[in-house]
C-alpha positions as CSV (number, residue, x, y, z in Angstrom):
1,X,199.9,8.0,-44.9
2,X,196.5,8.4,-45.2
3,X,194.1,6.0,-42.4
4,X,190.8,5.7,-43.9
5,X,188.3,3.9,-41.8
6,X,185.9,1.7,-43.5
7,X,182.2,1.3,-43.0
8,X,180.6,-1.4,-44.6
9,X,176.3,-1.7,-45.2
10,X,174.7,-4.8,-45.9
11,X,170.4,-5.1,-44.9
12,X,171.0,-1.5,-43.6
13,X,173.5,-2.0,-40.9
14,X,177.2,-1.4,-40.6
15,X,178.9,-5.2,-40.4
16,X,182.2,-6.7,-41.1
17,X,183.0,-9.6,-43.6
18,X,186.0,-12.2,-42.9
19,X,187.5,-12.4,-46.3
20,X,184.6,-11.5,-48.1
21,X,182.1,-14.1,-46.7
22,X,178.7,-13.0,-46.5
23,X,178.0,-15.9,-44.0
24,X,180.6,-15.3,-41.9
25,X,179.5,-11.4,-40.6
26,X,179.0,-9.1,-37.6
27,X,177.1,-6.3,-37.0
28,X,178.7,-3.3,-35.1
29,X,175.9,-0.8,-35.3
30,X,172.3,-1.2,-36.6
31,X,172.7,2.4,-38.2
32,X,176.0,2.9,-40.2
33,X,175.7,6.7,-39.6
34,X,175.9,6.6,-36.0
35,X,179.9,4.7,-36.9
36,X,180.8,7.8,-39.2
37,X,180.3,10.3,-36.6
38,X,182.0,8.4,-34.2
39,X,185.1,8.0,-36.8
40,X,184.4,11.4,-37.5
41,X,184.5,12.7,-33.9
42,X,188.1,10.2,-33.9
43,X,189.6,12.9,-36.2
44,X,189.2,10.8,-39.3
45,X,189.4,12.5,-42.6
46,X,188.1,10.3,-45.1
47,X,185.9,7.5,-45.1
48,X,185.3,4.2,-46.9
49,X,182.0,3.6,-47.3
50,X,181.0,0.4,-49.6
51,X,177.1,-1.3,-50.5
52,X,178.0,-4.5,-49.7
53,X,174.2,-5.5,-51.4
54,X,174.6,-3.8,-54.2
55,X,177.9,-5.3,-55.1
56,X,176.0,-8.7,-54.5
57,X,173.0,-7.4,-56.5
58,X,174.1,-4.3,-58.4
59,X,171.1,-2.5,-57.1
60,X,172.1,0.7,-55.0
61,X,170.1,-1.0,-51.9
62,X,171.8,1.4,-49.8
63,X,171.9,4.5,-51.2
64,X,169.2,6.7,-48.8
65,X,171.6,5.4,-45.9
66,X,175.0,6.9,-48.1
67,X,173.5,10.0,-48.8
68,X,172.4,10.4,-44.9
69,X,176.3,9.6,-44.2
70,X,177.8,12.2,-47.0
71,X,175.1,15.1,-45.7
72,X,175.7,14.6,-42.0
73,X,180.1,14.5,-42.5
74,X,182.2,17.7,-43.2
75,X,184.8,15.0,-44.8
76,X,184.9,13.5,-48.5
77,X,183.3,10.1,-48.5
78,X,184.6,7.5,-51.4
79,X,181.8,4.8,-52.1
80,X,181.9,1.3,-53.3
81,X,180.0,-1.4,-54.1
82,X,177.7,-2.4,-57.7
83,X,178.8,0.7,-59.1
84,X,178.5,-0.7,-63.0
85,X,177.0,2.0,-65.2
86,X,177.4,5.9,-65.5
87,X,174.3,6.8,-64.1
88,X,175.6,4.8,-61.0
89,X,178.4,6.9,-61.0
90,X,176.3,10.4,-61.9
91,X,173.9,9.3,-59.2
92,X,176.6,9.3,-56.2
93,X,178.8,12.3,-57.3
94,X,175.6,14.2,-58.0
95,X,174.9,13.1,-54.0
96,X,178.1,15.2,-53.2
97,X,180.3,11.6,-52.9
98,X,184.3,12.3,-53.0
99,X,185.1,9.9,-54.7
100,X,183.5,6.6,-56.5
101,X,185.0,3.1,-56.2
102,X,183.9,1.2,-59.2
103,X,185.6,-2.8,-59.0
104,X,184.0,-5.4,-60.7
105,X,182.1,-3.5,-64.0
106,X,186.0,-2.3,-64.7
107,X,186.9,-6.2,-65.7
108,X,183.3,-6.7,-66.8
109,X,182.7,-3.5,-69.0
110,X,185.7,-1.0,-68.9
111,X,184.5,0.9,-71.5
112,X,182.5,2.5,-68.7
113,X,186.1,3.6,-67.4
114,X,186.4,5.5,-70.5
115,X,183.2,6.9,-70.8
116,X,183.0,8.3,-66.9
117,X,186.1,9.8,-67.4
118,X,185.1,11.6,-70.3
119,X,182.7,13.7,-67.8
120,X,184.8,13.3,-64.4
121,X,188.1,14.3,-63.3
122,X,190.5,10.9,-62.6
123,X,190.6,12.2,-59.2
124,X,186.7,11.3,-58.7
125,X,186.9,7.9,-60.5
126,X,188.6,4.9,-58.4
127,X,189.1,1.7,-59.3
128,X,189.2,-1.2,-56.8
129,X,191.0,-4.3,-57.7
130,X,190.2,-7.1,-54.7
131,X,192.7,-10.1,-55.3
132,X,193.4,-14.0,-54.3
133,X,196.8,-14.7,-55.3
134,X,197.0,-12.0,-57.8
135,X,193.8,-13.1,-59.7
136,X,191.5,-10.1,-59.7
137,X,188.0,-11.6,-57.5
138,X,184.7,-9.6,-58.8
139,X,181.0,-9.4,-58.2
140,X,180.6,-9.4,-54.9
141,X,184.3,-11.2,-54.8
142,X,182.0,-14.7,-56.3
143,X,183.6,-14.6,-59.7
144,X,187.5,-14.7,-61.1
145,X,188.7,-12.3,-63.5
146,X,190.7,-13.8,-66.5
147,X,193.4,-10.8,-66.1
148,X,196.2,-10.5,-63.3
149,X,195.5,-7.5,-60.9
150,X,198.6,-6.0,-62.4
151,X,197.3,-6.2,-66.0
152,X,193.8,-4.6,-65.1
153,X,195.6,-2.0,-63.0
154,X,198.0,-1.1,-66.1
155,X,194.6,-1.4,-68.4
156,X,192.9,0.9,-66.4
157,X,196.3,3.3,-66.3
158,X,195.9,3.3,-70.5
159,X,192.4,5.0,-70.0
160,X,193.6,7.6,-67.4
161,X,192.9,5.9,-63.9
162,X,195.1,7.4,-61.2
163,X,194.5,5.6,-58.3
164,X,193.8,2.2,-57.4
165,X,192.1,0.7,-54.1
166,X,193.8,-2.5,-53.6
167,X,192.9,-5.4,-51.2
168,X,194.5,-8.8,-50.7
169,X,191.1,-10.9,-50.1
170,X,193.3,-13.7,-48.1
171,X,194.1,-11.3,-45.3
172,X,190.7,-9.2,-45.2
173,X,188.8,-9.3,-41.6
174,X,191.6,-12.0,-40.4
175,X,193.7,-9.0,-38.2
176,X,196.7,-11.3,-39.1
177,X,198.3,-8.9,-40.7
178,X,198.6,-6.4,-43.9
179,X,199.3,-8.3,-47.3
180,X,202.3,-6.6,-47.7
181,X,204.4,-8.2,-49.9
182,X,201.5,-8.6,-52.1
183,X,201.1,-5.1,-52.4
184,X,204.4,-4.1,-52.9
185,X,204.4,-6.4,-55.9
186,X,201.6,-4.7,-57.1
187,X,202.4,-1.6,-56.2
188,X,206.0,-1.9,-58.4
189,X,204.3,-3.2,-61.5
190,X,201.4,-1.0,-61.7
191,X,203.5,2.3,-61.3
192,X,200.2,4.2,-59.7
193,X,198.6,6.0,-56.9
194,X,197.9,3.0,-54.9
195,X,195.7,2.7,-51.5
196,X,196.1,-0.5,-49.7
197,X,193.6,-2.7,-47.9
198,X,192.4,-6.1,-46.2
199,X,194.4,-7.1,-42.9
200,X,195.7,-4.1,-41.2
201,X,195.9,-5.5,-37.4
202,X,198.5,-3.1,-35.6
203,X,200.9,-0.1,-35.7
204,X,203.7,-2.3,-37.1
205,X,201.4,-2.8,-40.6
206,X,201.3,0.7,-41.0
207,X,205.0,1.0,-40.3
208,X,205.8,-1.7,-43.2
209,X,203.0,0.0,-45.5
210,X,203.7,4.0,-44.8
211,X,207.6,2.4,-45.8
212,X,206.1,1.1,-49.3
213,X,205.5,5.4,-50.2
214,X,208.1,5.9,-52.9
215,X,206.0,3.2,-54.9
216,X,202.3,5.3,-54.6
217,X,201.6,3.5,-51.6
218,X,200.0,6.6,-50.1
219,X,196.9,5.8,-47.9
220,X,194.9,2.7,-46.2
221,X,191.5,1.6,-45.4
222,X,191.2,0.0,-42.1
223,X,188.3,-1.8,-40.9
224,X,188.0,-4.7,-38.5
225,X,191.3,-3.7,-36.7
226,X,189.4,-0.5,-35.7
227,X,186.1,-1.8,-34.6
228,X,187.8,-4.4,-32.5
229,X,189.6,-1.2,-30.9
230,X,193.2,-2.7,-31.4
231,X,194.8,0.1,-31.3
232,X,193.8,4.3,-30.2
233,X,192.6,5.9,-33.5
234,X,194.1,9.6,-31.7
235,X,198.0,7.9,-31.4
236,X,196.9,6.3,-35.2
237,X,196.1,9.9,-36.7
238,X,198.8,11.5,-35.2
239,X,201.4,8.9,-35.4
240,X,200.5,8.4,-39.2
241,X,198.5,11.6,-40.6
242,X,201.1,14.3,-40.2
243,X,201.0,16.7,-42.8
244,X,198.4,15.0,-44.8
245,X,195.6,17.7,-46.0
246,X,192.5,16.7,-48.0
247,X,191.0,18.8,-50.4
248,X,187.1,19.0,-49.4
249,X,186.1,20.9,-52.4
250,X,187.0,18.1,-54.7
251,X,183.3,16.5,-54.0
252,X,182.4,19.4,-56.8
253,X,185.5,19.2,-59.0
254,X,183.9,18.2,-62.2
255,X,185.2,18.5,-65.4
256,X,184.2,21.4,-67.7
């Protein structure tokens, strides 16, 4: 299983959210670069980087500090966060980003789904689906989509999405525990490549999660659990990562 640490920017500096709440936030490091290298120098292979104001705003407020991350890392980078049109999307693979997390323009528009993939290999374009209760939550997790997350995920499937990012909102920043039986549900009935998120607190949550593969459930992102040091990210790679390889050319793998 793949343990993808998160990095979250909002006003320029790396925070975390408790379920989402922009009031409720703390700041780790006033420069989110300074927490890629050191997840970098932990042997990390991938990181999670998501605009936190431009999923808020849908302006790319952050988007000098990204590009400083993705230059200074030998590692793909997937980004997140107000992604809602295809010269969003241009703007950030252009940049040399791995991958590009689009969430709440694929309820609001989808037919930008369709037209990015038209130009970009389904391996660049991911879509994040951020639940309460299986209700899709959008724009900046303010707003309730009118589809289940399982519906949008098999929606997105039709147009030639791969992979989904999926986070179960109650259990994000809470280190109470991984929503797993939430994403095993989803997991069965979207039949894709699935990444889980929101509430990883220990060892044993990867256990359960790295047990949920034969469904897609291939890879996590961790965030709070790993700031507040709740467990040595050397055992976590080893004990987790073995055999995984990532292909660091794909930053370029464009379609012809």
């Amino acid at each position: 299983m793949l343990i993808i640490p998160a990095i979250d920017i909002k006003d320029g500096k790396c925070v975390r959210l408790t379920r989402g709440d922009f009031s409720q936030q703390k700041i780790y490091l006033d420069n989110p670069i300074d927490m890629a290298i050191i997840w970098r120098k932990q042997n990390a292979k991938m990181l999670h980087v998501v605009d936190l104001d431009a999923a808020l705003t849908g302006q790319m407020v952050n988007f000098e500090r990204i590009r400083e991350i993705v230059d200074e890392l030998d590692i793909p980078v997937q980004v997140g966060g107000g992604i809602r049109s295809a010269d969003d999307v241009k703007r950030y693979l252009d940049m040399g980003v791995g991958r590009v997390v689009i969430g709440s323009a694929a309820v609001t528009n989808p037919e930008l789904i369709r037209e990015v993939l038209k130009s970009w290999r389904a391996s660049k374009i991911v879509v994040g689906i951020d639940a309460v209760g299986g209700v899709p939550k959008i724009k900046g997790w303010t707003e309730s989509s009118q589809l289940k997350d399982f519906e949008l995920a098999l929606r997105m499937k039709d147009m030639g999405v791969e992979r989904i990012i999926y986070t179960d909102i109650t259990r994000d920043g809470m280190l109470q525990g991984v929503g797993y039986e939430t994403t095993k549900r989803f997991a069965e009935q979207a039949g894709m490549k699935v990444t889980a998120s929101g509430g990883v607190s220990s060892s044993e949550d990867l256990r359960r999660l790295a047990g949920l593969e034969s469904i897609g459930v291939d890879s996590v992102i961790i965030g709070k659990a790993l700031y507040e040091c709740n467990f040595p990210c050397q055992e976590l790679w080893y004990n987790f990562e073995e055999g995984i390889q990532i292909d660091h050319n794909f930053s370029t793998a464009r379609r012809k």
